[in-house]
Kinemage of the C-alpha trace (Angstrom):
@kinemage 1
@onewidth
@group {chain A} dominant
@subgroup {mainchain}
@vectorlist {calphas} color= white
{ca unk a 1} P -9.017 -31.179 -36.211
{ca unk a 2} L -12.093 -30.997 -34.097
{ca unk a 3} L -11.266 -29.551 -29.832
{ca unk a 4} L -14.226 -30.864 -28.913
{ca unk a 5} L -12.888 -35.023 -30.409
{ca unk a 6} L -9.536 -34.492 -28.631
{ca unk a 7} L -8.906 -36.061 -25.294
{ca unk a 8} L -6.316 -36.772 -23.527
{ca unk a 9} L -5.638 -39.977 -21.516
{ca unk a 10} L -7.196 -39.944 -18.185
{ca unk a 11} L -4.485 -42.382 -17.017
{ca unk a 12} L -1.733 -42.307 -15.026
{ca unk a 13} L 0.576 -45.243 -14.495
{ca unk a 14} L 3.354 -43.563 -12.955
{ca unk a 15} L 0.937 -41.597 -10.319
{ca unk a 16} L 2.928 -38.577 -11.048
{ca unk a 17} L -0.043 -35.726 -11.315
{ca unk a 18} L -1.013 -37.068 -7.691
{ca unk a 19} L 2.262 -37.023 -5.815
{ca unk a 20} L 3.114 -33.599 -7.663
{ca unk a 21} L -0.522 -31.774 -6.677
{ca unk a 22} L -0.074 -33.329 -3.209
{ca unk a 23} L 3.315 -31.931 -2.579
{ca unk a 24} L 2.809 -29.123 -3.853
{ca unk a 25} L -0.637 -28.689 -1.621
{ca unk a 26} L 1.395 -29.301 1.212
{ca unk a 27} L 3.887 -26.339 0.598
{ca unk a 28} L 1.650 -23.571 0.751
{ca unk a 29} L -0.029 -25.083 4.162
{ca unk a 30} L 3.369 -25.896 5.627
{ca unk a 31} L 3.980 -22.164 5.065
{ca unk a 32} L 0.155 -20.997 5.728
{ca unk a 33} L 0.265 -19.134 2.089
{ca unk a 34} L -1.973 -19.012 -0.075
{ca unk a 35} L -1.545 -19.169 -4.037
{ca unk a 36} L -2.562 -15.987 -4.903
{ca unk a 37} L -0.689 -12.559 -4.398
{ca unk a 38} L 0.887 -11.057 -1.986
{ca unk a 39} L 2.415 -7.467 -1.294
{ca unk a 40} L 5.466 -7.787 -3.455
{ca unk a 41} L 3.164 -8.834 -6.281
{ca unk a 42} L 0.691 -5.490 -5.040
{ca unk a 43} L 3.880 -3.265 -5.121
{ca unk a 44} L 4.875 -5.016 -8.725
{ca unk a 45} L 1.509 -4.188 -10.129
{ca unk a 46} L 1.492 -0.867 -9.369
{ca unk a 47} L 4.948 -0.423 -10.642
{ca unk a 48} L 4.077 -1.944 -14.269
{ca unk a 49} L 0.646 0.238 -14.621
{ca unk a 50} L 3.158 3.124 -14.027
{ca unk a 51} L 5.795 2.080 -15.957
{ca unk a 52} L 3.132 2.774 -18.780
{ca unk a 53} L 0.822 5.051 -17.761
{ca unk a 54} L 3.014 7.557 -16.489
{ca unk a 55} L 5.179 8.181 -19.232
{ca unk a 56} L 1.783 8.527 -21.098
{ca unk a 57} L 0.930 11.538 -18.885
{ca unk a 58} L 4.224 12.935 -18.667
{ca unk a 59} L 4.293 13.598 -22.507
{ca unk a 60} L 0.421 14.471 -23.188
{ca unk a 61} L 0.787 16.761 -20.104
{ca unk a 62} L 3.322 18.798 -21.731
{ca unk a 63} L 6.317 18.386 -19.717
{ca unk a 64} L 8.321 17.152 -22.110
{ca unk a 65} L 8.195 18.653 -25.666
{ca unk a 66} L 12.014 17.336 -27.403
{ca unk a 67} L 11.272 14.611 -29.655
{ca unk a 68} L 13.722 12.257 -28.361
{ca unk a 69} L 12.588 12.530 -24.789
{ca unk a 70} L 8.919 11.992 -26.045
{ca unk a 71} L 10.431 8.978 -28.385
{ca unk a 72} L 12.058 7.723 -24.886
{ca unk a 73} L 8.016 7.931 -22.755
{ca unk a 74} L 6.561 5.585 -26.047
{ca unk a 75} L 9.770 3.530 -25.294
{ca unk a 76} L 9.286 3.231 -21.680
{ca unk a 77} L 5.924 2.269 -22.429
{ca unk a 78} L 6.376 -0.556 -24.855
{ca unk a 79} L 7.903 -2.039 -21.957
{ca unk a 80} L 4.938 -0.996 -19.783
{ca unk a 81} L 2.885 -3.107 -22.075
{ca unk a 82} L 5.258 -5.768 -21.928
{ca unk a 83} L 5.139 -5.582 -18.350
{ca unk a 84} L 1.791 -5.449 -17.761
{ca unk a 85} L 1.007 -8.124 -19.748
{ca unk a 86} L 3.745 -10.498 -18.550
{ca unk a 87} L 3.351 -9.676 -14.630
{ca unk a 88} L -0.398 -8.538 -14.122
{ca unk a 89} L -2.858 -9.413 -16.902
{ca unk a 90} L -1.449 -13.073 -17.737
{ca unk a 91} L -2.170 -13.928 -13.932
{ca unk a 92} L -5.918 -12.049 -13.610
{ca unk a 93} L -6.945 -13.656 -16.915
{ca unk a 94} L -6.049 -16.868 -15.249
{ca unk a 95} L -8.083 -16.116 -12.512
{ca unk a 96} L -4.452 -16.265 -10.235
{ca unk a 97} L -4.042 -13.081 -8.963
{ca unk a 98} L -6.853 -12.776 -6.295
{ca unk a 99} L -9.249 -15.024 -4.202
{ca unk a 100} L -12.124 -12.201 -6.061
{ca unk a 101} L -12.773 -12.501 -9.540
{ca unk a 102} L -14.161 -9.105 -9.627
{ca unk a 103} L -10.534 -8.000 -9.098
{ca unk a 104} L -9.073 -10.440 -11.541
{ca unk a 105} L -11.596 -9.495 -13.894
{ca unk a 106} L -10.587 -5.859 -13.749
{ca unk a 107} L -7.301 -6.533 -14.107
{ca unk a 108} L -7.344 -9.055 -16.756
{ca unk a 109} L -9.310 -5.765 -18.853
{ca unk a 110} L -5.791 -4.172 -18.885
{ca unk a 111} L -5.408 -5.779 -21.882
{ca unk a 112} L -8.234 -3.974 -23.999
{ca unk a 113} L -6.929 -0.851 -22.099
{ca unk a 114} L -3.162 -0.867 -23.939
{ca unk a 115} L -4.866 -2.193 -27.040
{ca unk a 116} L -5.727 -5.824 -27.111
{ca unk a 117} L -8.949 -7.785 -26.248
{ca unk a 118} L -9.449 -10.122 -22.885
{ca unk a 119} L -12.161 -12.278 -24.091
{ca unk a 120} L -10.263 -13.243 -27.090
{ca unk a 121} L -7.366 -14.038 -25.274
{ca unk a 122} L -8.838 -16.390 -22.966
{ca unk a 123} L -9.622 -18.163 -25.550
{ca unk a 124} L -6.619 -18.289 -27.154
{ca unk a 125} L -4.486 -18.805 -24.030
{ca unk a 126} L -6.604 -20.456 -21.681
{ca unk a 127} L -8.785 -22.657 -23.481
{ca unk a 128} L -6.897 -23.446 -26.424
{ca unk a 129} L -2.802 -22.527 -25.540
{ca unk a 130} L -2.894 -24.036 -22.300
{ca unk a 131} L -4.896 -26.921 -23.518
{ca unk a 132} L -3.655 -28.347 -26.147
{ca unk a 133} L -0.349 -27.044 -25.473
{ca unk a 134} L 1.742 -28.140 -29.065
{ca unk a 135} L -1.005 -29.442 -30.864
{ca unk a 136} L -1.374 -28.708 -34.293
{ca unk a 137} L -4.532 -27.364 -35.161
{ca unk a 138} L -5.783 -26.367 -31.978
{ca unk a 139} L -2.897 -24.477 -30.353
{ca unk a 140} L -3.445 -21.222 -31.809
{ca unk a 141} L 0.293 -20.103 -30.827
{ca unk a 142} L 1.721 -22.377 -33.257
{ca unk a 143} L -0.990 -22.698 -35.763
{ca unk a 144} L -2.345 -19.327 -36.446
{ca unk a 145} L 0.074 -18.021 -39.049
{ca unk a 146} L 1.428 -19.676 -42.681
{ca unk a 147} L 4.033 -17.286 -42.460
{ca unk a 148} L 5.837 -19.413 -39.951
{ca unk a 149} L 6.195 -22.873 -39.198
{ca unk a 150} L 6.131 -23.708 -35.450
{ca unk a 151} L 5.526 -27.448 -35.763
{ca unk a 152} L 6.807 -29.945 -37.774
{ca unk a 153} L 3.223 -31.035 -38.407
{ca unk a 154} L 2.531 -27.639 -40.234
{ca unk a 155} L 3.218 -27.441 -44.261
{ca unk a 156} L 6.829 -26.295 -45.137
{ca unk a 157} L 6.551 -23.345 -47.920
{ca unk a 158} L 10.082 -22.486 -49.673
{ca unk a 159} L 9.634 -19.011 -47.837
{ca unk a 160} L 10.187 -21.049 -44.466
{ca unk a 161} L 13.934 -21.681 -44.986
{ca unk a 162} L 14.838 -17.821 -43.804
{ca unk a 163} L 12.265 -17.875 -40.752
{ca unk a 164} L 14.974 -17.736 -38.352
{ca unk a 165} L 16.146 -14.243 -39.663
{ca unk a 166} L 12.677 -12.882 -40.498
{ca unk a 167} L 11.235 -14.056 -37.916
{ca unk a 168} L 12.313 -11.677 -34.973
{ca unk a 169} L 10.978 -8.992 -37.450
{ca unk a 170} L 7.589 -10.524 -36.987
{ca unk a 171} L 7.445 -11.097 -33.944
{ca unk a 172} L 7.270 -6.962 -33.262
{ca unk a 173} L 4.640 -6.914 -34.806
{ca unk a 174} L 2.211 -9.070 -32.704
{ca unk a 175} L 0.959 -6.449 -30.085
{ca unk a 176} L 0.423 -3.784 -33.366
{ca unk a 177} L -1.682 -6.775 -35.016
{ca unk a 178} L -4.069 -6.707 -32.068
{ca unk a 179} L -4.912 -3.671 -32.277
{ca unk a 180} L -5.347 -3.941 -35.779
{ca unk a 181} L -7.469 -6.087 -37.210
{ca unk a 182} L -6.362 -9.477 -35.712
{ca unk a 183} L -8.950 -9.044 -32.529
{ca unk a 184} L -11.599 -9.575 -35.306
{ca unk a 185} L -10.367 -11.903 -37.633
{ca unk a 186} L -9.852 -14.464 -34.374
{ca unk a 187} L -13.176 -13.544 -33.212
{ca unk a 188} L -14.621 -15.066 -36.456
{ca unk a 189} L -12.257 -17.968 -36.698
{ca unk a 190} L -13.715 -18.582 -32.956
{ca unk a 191} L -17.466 -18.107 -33.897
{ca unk a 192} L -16.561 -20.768 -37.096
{ca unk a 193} L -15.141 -23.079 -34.717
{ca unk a 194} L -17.978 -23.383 -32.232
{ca unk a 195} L -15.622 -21.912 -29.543
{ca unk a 196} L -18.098 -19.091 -29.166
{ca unk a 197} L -21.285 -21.034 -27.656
{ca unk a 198} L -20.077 -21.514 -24.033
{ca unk a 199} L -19.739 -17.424 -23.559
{ca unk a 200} L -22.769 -15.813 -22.708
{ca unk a 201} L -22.340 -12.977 -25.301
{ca unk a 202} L -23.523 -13.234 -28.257
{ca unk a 203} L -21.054 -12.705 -32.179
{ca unk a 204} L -22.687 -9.405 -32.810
{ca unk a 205} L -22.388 -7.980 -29.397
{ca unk a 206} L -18.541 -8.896 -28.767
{ca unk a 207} L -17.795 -7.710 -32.589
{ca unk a 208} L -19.481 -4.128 -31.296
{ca unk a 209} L -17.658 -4.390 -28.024
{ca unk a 210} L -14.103 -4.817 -29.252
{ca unk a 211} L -14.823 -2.324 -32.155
{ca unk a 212} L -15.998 0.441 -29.360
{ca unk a 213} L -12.696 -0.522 -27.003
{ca unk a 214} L -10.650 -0.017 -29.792
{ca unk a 215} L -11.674 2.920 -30.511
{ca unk a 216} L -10.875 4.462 -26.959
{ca unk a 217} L -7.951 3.022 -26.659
{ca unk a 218} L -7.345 4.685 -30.622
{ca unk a 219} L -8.186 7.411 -29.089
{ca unk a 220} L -6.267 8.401 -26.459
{ca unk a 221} L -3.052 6.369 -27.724
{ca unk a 222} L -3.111 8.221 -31.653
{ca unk a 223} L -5.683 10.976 -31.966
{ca unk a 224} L -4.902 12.945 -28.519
{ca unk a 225} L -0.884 12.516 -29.016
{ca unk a 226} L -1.527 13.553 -32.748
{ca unk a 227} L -3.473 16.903 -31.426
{ca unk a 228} L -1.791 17.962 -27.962
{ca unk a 229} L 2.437 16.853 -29.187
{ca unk a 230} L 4.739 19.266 -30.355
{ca unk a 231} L 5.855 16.940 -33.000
{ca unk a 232} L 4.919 16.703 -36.697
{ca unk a 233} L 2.042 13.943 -36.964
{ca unk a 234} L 3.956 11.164 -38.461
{ca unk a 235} L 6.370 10.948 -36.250
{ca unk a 236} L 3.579 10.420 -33.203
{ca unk a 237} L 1.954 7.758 -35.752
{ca unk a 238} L 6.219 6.383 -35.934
{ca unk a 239} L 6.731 6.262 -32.081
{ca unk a 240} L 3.364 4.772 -31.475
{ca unk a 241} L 4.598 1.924 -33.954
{ca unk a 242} L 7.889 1.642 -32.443
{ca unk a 243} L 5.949 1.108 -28.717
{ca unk a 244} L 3.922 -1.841 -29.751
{ca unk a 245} L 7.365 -3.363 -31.406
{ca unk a 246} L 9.075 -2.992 -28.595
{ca unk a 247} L 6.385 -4.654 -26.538
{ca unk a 248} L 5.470 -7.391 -29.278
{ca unk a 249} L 9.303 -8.368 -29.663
{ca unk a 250} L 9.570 -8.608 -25.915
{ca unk a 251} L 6.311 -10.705 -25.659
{ca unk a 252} L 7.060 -13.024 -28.433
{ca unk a 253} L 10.955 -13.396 -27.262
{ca unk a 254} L 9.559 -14.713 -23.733
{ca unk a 255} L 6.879 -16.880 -24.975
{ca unk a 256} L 7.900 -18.823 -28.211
{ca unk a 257} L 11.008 -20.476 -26.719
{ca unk a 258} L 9.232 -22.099 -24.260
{ca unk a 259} L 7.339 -24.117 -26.281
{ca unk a 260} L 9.079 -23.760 -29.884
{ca unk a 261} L 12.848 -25.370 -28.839
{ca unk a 262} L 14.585 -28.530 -29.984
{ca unk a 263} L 13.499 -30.818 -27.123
{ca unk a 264} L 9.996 -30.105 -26.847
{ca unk a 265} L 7.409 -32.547 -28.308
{ca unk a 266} L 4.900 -32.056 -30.939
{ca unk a 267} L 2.662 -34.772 -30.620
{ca unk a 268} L -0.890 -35.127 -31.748
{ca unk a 269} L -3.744 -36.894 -31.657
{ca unk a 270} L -4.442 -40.899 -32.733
{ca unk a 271} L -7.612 -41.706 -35.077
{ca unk a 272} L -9.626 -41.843 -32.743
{ca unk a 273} L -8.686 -38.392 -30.975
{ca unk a 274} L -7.064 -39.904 -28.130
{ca unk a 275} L -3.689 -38.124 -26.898
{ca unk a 276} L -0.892 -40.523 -25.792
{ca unk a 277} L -0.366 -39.095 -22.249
{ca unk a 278} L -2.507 -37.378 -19.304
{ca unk a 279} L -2.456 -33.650 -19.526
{ca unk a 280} L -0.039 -33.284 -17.092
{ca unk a 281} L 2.524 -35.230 -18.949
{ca unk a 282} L 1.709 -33.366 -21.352
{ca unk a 283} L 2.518 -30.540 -20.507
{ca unk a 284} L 6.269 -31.504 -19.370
{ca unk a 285} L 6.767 -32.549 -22.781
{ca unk a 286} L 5.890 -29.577 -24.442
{ca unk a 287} L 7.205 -26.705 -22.143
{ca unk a 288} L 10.826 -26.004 -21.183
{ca unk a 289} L 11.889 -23.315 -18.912
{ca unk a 290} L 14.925 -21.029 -19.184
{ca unk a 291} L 17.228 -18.457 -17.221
{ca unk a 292} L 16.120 -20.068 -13.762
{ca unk a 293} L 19.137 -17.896 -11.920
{ca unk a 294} L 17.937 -14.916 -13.600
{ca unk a 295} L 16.755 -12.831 -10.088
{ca unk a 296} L 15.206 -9.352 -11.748
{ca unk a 297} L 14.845 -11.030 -15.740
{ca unk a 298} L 12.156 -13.526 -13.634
{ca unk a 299} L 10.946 -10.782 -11.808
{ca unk a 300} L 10.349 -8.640 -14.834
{ca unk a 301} L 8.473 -10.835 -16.803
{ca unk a 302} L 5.809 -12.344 -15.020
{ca unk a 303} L 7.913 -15.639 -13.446
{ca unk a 304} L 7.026 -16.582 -17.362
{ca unk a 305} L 10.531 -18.256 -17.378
{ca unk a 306} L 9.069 -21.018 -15.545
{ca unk a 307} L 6.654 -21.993 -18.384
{ca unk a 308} L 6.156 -25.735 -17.234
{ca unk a 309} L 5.160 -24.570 -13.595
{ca unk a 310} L 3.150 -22.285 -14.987
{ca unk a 311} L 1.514 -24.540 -17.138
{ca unk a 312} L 1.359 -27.311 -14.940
{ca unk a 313} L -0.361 -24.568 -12.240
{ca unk a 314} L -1.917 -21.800 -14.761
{ca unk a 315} L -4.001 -21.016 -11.107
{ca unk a 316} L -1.743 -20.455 -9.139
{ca unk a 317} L 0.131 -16.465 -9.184
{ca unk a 318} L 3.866 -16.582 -10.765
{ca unk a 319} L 5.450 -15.305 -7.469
{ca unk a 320} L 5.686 -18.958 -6.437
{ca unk a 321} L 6.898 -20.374 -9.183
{ca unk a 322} L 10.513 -20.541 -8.358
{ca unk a 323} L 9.862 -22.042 -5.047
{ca unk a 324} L 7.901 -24.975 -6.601
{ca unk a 325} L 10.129 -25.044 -9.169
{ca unk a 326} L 12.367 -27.828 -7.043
{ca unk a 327} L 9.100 -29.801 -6.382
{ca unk a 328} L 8.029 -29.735 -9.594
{ca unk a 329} L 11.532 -30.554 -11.107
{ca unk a 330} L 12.614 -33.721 -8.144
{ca unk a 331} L 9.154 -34.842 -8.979
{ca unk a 332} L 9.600 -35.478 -12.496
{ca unk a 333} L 12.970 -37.021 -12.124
{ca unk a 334} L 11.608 -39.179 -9.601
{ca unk a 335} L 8.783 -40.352 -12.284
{ca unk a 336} L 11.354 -40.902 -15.022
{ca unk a 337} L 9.822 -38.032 -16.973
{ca unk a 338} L 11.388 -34.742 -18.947
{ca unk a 339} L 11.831 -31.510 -17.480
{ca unk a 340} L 13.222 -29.211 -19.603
{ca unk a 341} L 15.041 -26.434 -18.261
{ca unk a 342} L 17.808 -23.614 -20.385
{ca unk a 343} L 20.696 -21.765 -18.281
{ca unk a 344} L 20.193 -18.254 -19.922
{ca unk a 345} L 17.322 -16.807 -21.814
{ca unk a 346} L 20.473 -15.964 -24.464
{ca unk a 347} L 20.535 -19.554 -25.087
{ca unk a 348} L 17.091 -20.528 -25.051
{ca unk a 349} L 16.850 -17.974 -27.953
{ca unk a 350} L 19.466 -19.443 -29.776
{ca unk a 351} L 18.144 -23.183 -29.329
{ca unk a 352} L 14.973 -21.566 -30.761
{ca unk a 353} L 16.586 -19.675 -33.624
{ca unk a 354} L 17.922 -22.934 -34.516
{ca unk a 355} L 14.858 -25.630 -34.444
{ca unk a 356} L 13.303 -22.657 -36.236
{ca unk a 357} L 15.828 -23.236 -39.113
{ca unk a 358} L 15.733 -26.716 -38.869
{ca unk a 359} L 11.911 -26.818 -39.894
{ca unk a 360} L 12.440 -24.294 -42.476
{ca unk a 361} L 14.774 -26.626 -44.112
{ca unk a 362} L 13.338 -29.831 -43.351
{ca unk a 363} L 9.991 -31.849 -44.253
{ca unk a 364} L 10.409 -34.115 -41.438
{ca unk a 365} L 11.342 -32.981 -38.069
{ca unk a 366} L 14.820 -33.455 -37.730
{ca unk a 367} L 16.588 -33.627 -33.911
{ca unk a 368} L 19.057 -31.066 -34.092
{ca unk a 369} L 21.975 -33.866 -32.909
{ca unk a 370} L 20.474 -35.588 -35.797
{ca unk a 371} L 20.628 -32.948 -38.088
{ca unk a 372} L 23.932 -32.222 -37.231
């Protein structure tokens, strides 16, 4: 499947992606806000850069020296990672942090800084994610592994029927891929797929540019620990591990059953590349939100609980997300369209674990009332 043959309708019979930019236009000049960030989201930042970096200096300093204590700074920052990628990156990458993209730009290269690559995950995210949100064959975050199967579109393998066990053991390892080799394996599956020809850098030059940024961040994140800890080597190599699970099981928990859940759709394409809806619609139909009550869960990762705001406003910083979260939702209602919403994150994992085991058992997609 071809991005560049996919398009989606440009209609609109029910006027909903009108009334819904309109309404939400008028809340932030009712208010006399704008959609980027504000202090809170200032303080935030600062907080999440510390929550990693300081733990970082506290052991490498020498201030600590008991193994456990050191285990507990690599601990603290797998969460920093988490953090910083849920609550700072995600919006600069999206260009929704400031009114200046030379701060969202530096921000958004946090990401190559605790091991991963910006450029590739705009891609990923922005172009392709956010795009074709579902899709598959062009949404990389539930077509770029045969290990799982994310859609019901995707070949079942006998291996499948135990992905909702194995899969949370995966899913740690997701940050650790990045850093890697899977920076350069997408890079190449990008270049193949023409998704390289916009950017103004050329194959060669990104492949030396993500090979020199990984080996900083190498660097200063294995070699220095390895030389200046008082702890045998492999257990700095072990802790180092354990950090990027702890981040990558955190990241994957938070994203996957927003998208990957019973009542989302799946839908793709007719023969002549034409999607059934307008992207907007689209979107409600393949993103449900979860733990909406959740005060300091919401504020910890990135507003990211609110997936179809996000989605449906990818420019606009997560701070505001629960506030148009009643626009967005009366909207929909008011259109006769879905808006999928879980009470706890507890449960949205479970409804997750579950459609995961229902495609691992199933050809067909099966509704899990159906399958009942």
């Amino acid at each position: 499947m071809n991005y560049k043959t996919v398009k989606f309708s440009q209609a609109d019979t029910s006027d909903f992606s009108r009334t819904l930019k309109a309404r939400v236009r008028e809340y932030f000049k009712s208010r006399n806000i704008d959609r980027y960030a504000n202090k809170q989201m200032v303080i935030k930042t600062i907080f999440m850069i510390s929550l990693y970096f300081v733990p970082y200096f506290t052991m490498i300093s020498g201030l600590v020296s008991n193994p456990w204590l050191i285990f507990g700074c690599y601990a603290l920052m797998g969460f920093g990672i988490a953090g910083i990628g849920l609550s700072v990156m995600h919006d600069a990458n999206h260009g929704a942090y400031s009114r200046n993209q030379k701060v969202n730009n530096a921000l958004g290269l946090l990401l190559d800084i605790i091991g991963g690559c910006a450029f590739n995950w705009k891609i990923q995210h922005n172009q392709l994610h956010h795009t074709f949100t579902n899709v598959h064959g062009l949404d990389d975050d539930i077509s770029s592994t045969k290990l799982m199967r994310f859609s019901p579109h995707q070949k079942r393998k006998k291996m499948h029927r135990g992905q909702h066990l194995y899969a949370w053991l995966l899913y740690g390892l997701m940050t650790f891929s990045w850093v890697v080799a899977k920076d350069f394996k997408v890079l190449i599956w990008y270049k193949n797929r023409g998704l390289l020809e916009s950017q103004k850098k050329s194959f060669n030059r990104l492949v030396v540019e993500i090979a020199l940024t990984k080996v900083a961040y190498l660097s200063y994140m294995v070699a220095l620990p390895i030389i200046l800890l008082p702890i045998p080597w492999w257990l700095s190599l072990l802790f180092f591990f354990t950090m990027h699970y702890i981040a990558g099981l955190i990241l994957a928990a938070i994203f996957q059953p927003a998208h990957v859940v019973p009542e989302t759709a799946f839908p793709l394409p007719n023969d002549t590349g034409n999607m059934e809806n307008n992207w907007n619609i689209h979107q409600l139909h393949t993103t449900s939100n979860f733990a909406p009550n959740s005060q300091f869960f919401s504020w910890f990762v990135g507003g990211l609980n609110y997936q179809i705001e996000h989605h449906l406003f990818p420019n606009i910083c997560h701070i505001h997300y629960k506030a148009l979260s009643p626009i967005v939702k009366q909207t929909a209602e008011e259109f006769g369209l879905p808006y999928y919403s879980q009470p706890t994150f507890v449960h949205a994992l479970w409804q997750h674990a579950l459609f995961l085991k229902t495609l691992g058992e199933n050809d067909e997609w099966l509704d899990l009332e159906k399958a009942a």
